[in-house]
N, CA, C and O atoms as a GROMACS GRO file, in nm:
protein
  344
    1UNK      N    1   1.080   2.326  -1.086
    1UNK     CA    2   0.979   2.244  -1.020
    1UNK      C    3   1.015   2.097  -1.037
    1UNK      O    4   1.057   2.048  -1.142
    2UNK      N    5   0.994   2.032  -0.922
    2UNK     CA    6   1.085   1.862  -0.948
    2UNK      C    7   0.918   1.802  -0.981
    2UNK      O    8   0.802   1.825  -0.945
    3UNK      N    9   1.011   1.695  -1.091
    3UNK     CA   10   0.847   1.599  -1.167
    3UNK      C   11   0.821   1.492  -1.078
    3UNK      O   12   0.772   1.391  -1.128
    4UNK      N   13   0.855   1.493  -0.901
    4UNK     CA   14   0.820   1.355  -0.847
    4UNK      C   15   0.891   1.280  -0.890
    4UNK      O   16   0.960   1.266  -0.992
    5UNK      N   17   0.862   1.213  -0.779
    5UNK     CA   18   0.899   1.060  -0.753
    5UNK      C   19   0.810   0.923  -0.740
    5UNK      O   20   0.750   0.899  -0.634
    6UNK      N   21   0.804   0.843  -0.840
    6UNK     CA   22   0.699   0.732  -0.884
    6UNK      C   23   0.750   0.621  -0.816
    6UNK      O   24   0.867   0.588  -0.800
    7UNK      N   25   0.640   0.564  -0.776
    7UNK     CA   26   0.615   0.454  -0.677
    7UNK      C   27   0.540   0.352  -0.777
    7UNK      O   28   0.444   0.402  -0.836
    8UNK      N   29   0.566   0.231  -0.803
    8UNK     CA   30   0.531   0.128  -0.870
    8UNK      C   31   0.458   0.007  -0.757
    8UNK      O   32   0.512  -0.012  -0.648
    9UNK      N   33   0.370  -0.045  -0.785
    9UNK     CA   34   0.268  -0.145  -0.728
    9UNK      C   35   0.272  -0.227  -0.850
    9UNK      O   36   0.240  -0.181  -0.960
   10UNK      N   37   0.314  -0.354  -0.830
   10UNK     CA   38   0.294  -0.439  -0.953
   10UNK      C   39   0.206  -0.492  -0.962
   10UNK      O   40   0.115  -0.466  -0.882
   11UNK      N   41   0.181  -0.619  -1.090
   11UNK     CA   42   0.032  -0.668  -1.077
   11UNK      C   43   0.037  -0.766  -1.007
   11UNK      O   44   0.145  -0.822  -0.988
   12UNK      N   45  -0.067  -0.807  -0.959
   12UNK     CA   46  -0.084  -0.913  -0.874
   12UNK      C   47  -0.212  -0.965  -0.878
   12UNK      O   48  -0.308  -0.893  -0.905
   13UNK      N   49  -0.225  -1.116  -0.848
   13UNK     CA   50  -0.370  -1.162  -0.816
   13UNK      C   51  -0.440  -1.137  -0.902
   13UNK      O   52  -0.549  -1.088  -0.876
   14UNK      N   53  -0.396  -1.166  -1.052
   14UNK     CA   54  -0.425  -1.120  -1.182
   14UNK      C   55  -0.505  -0.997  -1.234
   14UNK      O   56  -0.570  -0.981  -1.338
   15UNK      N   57  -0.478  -0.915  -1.124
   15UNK     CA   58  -0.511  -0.754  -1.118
   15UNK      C   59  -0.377  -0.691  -1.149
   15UNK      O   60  -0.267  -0.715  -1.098
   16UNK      N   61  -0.422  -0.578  -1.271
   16UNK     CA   62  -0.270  -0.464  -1.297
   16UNK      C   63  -0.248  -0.407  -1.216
   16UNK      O   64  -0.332  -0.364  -1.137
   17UNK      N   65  -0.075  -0.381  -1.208
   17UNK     CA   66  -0.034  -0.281  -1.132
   17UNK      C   67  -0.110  -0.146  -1.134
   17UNK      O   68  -0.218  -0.120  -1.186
   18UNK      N   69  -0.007  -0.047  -1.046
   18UNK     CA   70  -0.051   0.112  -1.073
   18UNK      C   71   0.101   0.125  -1.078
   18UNK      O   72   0.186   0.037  -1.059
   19UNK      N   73   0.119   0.290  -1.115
   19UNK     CA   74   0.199   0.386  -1.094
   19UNK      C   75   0.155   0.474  -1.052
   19UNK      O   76   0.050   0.519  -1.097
   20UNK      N   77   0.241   0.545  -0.921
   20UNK     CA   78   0.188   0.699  -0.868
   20UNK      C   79   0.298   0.804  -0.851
   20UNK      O   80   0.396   0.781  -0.779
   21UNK      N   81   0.286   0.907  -0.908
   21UNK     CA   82   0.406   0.967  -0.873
   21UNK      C   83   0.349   1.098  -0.732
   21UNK      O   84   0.240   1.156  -0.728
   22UNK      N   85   0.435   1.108  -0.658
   22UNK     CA   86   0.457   1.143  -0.528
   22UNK      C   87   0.534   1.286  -0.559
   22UNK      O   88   0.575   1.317  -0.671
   23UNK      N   89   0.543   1.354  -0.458
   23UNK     CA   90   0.549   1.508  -0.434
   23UNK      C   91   0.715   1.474  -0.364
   23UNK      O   92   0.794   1.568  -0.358
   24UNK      N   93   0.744   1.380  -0.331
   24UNK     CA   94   0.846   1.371  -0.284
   24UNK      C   95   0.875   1.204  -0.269
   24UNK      O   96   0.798   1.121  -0.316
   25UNK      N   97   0.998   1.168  -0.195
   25UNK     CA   98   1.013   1.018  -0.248
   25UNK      C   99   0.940   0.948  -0.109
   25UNK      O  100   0.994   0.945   0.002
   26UNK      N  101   0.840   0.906  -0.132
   26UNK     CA  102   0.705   0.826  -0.029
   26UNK      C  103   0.772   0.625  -0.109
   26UNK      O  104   0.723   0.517  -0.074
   27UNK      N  105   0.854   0.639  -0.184
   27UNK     CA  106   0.862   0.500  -0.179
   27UNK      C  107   0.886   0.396  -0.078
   27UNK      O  108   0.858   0.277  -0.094
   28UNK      N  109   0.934   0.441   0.017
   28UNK     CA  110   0.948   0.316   0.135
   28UNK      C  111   0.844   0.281   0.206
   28UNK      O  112   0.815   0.165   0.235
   29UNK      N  113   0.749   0.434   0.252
   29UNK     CA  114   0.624   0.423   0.277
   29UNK      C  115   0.537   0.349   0.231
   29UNK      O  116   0.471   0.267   0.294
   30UNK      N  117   0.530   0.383   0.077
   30UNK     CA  118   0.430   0.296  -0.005
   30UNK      C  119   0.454   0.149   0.011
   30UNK      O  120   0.365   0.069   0.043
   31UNK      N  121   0.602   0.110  -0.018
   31UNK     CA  122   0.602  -0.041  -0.042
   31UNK      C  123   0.613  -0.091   0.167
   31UNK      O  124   0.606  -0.213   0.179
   32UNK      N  125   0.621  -0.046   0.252
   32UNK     CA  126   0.559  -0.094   0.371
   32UNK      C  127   0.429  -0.104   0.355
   32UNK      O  128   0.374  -0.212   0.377
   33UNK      N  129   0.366  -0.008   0.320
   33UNK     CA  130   0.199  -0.060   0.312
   33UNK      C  131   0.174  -0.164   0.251
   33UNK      O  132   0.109  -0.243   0.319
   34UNK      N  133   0.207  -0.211   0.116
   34UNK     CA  134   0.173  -0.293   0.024
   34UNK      C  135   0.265  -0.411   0.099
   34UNK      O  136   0.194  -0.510   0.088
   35UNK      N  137   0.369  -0.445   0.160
   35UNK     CA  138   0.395  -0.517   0.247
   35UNK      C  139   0.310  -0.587   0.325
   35UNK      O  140   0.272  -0.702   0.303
   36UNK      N  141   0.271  -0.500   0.438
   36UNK     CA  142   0.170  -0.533   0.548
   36UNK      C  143   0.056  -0.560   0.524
   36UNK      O  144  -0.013  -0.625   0.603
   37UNK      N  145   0.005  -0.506   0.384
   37UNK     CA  146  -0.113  -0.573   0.345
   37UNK      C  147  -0.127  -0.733   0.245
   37UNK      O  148  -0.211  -0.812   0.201
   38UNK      N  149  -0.010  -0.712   0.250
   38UNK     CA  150   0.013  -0.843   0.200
   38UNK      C  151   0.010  -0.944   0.266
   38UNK      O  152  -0.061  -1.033   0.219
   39UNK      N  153   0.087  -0.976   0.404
   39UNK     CA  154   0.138  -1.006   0.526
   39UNK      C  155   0.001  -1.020   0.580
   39UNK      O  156  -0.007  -1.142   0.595
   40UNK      N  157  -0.148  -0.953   0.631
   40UNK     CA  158  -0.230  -0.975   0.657
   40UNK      C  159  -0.310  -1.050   0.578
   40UNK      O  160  -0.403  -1.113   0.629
   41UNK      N  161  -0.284  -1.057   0.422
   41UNK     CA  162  -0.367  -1.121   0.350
   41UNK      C  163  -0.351  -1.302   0.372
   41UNK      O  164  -0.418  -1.400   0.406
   42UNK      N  165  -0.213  -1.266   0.329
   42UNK     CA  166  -0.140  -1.392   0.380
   42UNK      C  167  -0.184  -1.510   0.521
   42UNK      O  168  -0.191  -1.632   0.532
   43UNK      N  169  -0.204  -1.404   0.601
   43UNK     CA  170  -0.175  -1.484   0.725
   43UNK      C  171  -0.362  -1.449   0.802
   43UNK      O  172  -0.404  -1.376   0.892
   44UNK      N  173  -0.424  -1.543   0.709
   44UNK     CA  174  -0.543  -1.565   0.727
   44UNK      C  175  -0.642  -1.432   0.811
   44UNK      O  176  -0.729  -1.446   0.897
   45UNK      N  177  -0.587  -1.304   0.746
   45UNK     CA  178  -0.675  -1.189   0.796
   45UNK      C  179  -0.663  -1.193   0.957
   45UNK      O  180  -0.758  -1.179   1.034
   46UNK      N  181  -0.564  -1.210   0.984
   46UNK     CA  182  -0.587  -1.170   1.149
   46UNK      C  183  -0.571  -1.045   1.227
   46UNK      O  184  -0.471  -0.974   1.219
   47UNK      N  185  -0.678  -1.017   1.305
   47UNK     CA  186  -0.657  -0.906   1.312
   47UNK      C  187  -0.770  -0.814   1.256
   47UNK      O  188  -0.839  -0.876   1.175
   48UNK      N  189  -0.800  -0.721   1.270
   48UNK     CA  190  -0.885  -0.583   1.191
   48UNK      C  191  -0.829  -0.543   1.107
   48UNK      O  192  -0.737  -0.468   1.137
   49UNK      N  193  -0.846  -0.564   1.001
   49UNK     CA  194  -0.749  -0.485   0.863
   49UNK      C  195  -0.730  -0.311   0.919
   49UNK      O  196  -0.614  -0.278   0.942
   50UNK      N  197  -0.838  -0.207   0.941
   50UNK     CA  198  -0.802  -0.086   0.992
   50UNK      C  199  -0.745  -0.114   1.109
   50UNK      O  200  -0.664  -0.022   1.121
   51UNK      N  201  -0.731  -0.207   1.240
   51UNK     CA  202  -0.661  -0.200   1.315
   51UNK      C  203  -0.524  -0.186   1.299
   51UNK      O  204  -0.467  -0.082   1.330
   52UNK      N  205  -0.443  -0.323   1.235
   52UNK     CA  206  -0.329  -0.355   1.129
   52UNK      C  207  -0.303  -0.246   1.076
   52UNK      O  208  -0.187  -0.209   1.096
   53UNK      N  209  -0.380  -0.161   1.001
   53UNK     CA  210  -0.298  -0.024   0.888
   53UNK      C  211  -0.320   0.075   0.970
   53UNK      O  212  -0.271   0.175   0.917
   54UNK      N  213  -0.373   0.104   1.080
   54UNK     CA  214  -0.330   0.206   1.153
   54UNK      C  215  -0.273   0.226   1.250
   54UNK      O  216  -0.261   0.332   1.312
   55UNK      N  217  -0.216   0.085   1.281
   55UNK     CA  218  -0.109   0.082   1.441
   55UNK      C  219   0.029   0.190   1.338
   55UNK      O  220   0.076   0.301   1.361
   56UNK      N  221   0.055   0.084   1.222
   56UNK     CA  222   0.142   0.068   1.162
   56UNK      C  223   0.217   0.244   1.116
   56UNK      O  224   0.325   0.299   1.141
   57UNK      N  225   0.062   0.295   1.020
   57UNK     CA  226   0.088   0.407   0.965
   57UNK      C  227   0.150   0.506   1.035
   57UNK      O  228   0.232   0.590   1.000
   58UNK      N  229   0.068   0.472   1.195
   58UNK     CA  230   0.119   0.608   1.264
   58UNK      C  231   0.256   0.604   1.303
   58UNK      O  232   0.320   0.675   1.380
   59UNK      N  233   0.276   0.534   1.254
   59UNK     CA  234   0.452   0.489   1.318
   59UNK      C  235   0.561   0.615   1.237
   59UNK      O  236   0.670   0.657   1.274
   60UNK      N  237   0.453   0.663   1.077
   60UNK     CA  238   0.564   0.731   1.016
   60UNK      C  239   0.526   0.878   1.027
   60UNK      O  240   0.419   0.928   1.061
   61UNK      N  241   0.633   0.932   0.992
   61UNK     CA  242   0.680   1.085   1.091
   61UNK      C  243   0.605   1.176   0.991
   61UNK      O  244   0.572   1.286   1.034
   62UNK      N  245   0.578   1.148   0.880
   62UNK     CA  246   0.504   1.273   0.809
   62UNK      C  247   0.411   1.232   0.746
   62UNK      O  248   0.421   1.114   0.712
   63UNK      N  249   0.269   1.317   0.699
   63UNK     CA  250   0.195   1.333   0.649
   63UNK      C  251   0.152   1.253   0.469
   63UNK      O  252   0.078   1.176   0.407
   64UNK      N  253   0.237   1.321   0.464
   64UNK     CA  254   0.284   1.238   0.270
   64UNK      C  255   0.327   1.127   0.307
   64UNK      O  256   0.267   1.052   0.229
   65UNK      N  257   0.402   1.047   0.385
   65UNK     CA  258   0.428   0.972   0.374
   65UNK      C  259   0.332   0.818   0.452
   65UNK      O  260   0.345   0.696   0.449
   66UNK      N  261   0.231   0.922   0.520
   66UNK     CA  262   0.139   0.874   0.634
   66UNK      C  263   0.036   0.834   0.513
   66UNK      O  264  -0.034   0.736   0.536
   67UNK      N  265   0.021   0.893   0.398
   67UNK     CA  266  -0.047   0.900   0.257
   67UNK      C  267  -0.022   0.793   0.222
   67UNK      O  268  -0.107   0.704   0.225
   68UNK      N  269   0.107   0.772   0.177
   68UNK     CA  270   0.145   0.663   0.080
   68UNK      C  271   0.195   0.549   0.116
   68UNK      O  272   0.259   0.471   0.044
   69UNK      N  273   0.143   0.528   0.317
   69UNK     CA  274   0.135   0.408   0.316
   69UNK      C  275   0.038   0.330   0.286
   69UNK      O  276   0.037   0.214   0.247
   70UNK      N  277  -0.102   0.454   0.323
   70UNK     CA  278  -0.235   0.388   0.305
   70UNK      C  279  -0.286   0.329   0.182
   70UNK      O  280  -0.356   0.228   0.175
   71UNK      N  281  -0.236   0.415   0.068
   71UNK     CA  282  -0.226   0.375  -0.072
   71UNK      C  283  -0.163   0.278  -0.097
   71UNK      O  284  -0.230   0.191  -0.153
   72UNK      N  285  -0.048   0.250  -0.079
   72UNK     CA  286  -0.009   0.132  -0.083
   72UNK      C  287  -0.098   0.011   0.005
   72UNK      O  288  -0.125  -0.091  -0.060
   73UNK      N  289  -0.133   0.015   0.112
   73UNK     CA  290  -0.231  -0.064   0.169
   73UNK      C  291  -0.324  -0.147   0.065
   73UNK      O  292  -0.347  -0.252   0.005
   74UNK      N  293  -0.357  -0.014   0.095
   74UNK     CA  294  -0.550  -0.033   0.028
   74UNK      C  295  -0.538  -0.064  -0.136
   74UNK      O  296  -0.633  -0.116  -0.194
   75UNK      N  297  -0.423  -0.031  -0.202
   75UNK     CA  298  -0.423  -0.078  -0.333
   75UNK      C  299  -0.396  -0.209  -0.373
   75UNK      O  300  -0.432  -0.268  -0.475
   76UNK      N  301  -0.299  -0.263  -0.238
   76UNK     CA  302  -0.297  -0.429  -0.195
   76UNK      C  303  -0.420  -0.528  -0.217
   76UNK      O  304  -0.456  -0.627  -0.279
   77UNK      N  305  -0.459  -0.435  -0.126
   77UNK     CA  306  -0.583  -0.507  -0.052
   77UNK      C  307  -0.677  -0.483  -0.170
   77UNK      O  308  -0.761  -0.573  -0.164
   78UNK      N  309  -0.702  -0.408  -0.271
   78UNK     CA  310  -0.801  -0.377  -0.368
   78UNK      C  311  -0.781  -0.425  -0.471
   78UNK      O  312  -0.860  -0.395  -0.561
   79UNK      N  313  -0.660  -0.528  -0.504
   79UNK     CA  314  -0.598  -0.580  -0.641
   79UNK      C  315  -0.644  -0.784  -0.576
   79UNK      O  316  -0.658  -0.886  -0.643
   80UNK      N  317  -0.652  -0.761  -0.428
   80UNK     CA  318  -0.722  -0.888  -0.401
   80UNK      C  319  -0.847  -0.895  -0.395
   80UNK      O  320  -0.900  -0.999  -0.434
   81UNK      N  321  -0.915  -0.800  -0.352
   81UNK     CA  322  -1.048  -0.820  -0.410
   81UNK      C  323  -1.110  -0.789  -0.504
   81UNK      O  324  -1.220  -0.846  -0.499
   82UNK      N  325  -1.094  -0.695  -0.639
   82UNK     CA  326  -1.120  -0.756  -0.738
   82UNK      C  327  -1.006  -0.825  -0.838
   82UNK      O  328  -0.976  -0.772  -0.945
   83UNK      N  329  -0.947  -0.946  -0.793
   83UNK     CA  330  -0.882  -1.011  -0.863
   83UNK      C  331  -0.975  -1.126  -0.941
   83UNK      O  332  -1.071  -1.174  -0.880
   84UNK      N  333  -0.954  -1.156  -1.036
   84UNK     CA  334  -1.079  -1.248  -1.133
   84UNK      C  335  -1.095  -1.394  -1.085
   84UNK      O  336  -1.178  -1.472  -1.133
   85UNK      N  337  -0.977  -1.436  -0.948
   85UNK     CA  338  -0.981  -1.579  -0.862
   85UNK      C  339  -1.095  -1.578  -0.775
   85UNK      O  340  -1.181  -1.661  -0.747
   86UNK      N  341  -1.062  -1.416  -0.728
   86UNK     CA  342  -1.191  -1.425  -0.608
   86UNK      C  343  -1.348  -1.451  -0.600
   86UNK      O  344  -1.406  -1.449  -0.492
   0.00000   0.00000   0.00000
């Protein structure tokens, strides 16, 4: 049985990272999400945040990996709002 493959989110926005380990290797997935949610944070929220993470997601070909973009997203986006600046 394989022990996964771990995907790292660092800390940011003086919020801790995570670690997740994955069923298979979702790392590129993940760090596109945490990308693009960055990239929207950045660039003064333009846009629908669910608009933005779901043009994007559907772009990738499988399921798990359709997973661990959103996680990566939303864990972006959740380390900026409760970060202790905000």
């Amino acid at each position: 049985m394989s022990k996964g493959v771990m995907t790292c989110l660092p800390p940011h926005d003086g919020h801790p990272g995570v670690e997740i380990i994955w069923a298979a290797d979702c790392r590129e997935a993940f760090n596109q999400g945490v990308k693009l949610a960055q990239t929207w944070l950045d660039n003064a929220r333009s846009g629908w945040l669910w608009a933005v993470m779901i043009a994007e997601r559907d772009l990738l070909p499988c399921a798990l990996e359709r997973r661990a973009f959103e996680v990566g997203f939303l864990s972006r986006v959740h380390q900026r709002i409760c970060s202790p600046r905000c």
